[in-house]
C-alpha positions as CSV (number, residue, x, y, z in Angstrom):
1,X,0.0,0.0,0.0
2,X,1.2,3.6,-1.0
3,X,1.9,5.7,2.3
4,X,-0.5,8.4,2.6
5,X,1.6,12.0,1.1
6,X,-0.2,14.1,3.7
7,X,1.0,12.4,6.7
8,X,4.6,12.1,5.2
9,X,4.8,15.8,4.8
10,X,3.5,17.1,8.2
11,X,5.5,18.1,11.2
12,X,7.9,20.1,9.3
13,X,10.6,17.5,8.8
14,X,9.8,17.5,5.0
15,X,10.3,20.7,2.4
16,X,9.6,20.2,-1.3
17,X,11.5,22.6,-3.0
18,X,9.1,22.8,-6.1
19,X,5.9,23.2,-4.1
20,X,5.7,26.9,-5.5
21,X,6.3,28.1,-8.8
22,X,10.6,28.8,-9.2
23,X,12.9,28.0,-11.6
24,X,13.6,24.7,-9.7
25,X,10.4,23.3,-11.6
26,X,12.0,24.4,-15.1
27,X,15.3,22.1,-13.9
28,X,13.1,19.2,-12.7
29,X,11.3,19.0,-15.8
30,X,14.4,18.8,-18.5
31,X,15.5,16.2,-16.1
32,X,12.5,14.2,-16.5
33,X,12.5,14.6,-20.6
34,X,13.8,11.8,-22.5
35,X,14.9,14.5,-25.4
36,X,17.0,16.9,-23.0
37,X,18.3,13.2,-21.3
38,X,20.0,13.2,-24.4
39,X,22.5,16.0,-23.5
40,X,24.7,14.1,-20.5
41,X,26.0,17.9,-20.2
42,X,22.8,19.8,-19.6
43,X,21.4,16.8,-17.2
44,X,24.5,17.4,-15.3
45,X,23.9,20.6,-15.2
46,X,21.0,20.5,-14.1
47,X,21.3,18.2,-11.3
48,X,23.8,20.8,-10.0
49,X,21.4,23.5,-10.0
50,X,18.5,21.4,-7.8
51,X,21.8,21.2,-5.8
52,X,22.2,24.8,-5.6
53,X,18.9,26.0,-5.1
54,X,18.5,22.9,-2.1
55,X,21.8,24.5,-0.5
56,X,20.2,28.0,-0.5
57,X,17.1,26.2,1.2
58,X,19.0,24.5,3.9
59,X,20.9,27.2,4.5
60,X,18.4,29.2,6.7
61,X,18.2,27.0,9.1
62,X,22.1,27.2,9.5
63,X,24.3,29.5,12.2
64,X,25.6,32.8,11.4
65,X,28.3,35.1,13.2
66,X,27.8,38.8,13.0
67,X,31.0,40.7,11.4
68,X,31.8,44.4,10.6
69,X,33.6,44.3,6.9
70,X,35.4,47.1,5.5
71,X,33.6,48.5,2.1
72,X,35.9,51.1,-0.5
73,X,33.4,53.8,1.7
74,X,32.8,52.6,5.2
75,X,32.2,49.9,7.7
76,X,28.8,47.5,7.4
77,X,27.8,44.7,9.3
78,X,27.3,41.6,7.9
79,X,26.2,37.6,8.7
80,X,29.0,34.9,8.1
81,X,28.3,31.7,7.7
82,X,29.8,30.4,11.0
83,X,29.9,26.2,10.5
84,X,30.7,24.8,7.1
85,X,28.2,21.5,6.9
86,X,29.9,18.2,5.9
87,X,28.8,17.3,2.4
88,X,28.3,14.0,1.8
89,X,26.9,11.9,-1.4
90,X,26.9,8.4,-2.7
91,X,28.9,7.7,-5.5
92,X,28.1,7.8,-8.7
93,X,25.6,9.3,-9.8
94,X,25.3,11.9,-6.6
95,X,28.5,13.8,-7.9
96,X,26.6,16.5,-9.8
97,X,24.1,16.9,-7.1
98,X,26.9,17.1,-4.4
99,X,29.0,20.0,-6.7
100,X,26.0,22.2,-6.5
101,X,26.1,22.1,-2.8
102,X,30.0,22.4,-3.0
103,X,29.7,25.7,-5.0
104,X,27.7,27.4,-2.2
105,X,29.2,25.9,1.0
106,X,32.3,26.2,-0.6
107,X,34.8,26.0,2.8
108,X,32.9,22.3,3.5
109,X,35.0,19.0,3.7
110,X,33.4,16.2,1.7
111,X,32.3,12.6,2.5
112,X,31.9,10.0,-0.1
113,X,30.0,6.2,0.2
114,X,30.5,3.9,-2.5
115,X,26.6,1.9,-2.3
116,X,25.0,-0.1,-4.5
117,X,22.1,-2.5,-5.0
118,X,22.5,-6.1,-5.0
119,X,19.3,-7.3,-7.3
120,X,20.5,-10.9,-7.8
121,X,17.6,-11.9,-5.2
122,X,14.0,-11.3,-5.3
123,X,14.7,-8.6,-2.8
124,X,17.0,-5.2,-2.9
125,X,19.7,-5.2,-1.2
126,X,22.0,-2.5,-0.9
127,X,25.7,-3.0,0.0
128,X,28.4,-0.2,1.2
129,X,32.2,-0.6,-0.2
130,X,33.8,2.2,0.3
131,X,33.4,5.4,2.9
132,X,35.7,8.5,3.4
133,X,34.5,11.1,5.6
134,X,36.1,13.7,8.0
135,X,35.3,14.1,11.8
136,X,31.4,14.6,12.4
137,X,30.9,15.4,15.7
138,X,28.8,18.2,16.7
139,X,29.1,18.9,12.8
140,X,26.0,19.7,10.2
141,X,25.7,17.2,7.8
142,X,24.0,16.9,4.4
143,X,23.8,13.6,3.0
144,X,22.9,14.0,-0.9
145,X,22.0,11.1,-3.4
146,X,19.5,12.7,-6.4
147,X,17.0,9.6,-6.0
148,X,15.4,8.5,-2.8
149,X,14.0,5.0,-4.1
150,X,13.5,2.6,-1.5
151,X,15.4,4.2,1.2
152,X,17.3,1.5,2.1
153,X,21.3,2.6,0.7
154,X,20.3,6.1,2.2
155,X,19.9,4.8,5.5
156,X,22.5,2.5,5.7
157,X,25.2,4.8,4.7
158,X,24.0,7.2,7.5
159,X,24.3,4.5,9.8
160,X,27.9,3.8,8.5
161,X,28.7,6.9,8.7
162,X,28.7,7.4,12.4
163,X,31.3,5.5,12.8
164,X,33.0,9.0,12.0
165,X,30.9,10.9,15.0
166,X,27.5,12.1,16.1
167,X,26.2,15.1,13.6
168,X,24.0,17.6,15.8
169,X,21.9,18.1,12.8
170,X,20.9,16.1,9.4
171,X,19.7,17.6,6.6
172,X,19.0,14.5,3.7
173,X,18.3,16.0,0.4
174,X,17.2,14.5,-3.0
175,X,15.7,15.4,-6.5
176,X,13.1,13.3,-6.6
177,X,11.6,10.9,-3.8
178,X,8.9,7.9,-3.8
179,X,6.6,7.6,-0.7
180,X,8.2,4.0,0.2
181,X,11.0,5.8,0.5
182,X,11.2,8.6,2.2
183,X,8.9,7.2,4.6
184,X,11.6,4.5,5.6
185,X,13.9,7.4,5.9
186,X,11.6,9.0,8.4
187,X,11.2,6.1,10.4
188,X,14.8,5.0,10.0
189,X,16.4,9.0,10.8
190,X,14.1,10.9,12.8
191,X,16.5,13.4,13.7
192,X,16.9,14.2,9.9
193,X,15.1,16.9,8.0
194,X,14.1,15.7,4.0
195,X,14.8,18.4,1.5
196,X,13.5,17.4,-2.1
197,X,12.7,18.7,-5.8
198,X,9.6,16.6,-6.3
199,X,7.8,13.6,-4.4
200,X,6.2,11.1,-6.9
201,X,4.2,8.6,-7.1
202,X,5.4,5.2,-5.9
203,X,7.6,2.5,-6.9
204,X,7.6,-0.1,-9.3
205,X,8.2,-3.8,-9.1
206,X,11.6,-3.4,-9.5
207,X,11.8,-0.4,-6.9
208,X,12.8,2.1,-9.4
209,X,10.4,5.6,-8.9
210,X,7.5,6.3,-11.0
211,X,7.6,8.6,-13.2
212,X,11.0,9.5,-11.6
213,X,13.8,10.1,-14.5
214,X,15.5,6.9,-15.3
215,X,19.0,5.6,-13.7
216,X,20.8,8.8,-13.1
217,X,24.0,7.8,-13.3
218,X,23.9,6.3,-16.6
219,X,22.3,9.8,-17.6
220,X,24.8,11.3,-16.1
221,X,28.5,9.6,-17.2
222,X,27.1,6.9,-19.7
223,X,25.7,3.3,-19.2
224,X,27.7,0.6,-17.4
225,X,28.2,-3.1,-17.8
């Protein structure tokens, strides 16, 4: 059974991006399109904008330091940006996505996970290889991977992950979401808030996200064997 959308999105944990009308909806869209797919630039591209305009989301609910700055004319005051958040993403296809959050928090250190599926079964399974990530405790982390499918590899490379320290907040973003997902992500991180482009449908039989875009990777850097 499909989880019911309205209950995912209350309490404030959740923030779809495209909800209003923005630019953001114009990026989501030529990601979706088979035609513009056909440009592995522009999808890029793309991806890193959703990034962007996600950073400039979750960045108001970050900590700033006030600072006088010296102008050609005079003094002003000004907010800095006082903690850099760790950036982390799943490799491969979360490198665009990650670089749009690198080009606004652009002091962060990065975290990488290696995960993939394991379809061999009749069930998903999702197995971690590799992990490199700098000291995150007390630290703001943003975990980024462009498709929250089933939830699973999401959730288990946050759990890896804290073998590197306790985060004192979690921000989980994504470009596009299924129900089955994000609301094993809810369950299985409560302390994190969601940040996506679009929520959609539900899931197929083979756990990919309907209408969603396709495998993002290939789009991205060309099919694999």
């Amino acid at each position: 059974m499909v989880p019911d959308l309205d209950a995912l999105t209350q309490g404030g944990r959740v923030h779809i991006v495209t909800s209003e009308p923005s630019i953001a909806n114009h990026f989501l869209a030529e990601l979706r399109d088979v035609h513009v797919q056909r440009d592995s630039l522009r999808f890029r591209r793309n991806l890193q904008r959703l990034g962007e305009i996600i950073a400039y989301r979750i960045s108001s609910q970050l900590q700033y330091t006030e600072k006088t700055v010296q102008t050609p004319l005079a003094e002003s005051s000004g907010q800095l940006l006082s903690d850099f958040p760790v950036l982390a993403t799943v490799l491969r296809a979360g490198l665009p996505f990650h670089q749009g959050f690198l080009n606004y928090f652009d002091q962060s250190p990065s975290a990488f996970v290696a995960a993939y599926r394991i379809e061999a079964t009749s069930r998903v399974e999702v197995q971690v290889d590799y992990l490199s990530a700098p000291n995150l405790n007390g630290r703001v982390l943003i975990l980024a991977d462009p498709m929250l499918a089933t939830g699973k590899s999401l959730a288990l490379t946050y759990r890896a992950m804290l073998r590197f320290g306790q985060p004192r907040q979690v921000h989980i973003a994504a470009v596009i979401a299924s129900p089955e997902g994000l609301k094993h992500v809810l369950e299985e991180i409560p302390e994190a808030h969601i940040w996506l482009a679009a929520l959609d449908d539900h899931l197929n039989e083979h756990a990919y996200i309907v209408p969603g875009l396709g495998d993002a990777g290939d789009l991205a850097y060309g099919s694999k064997l």
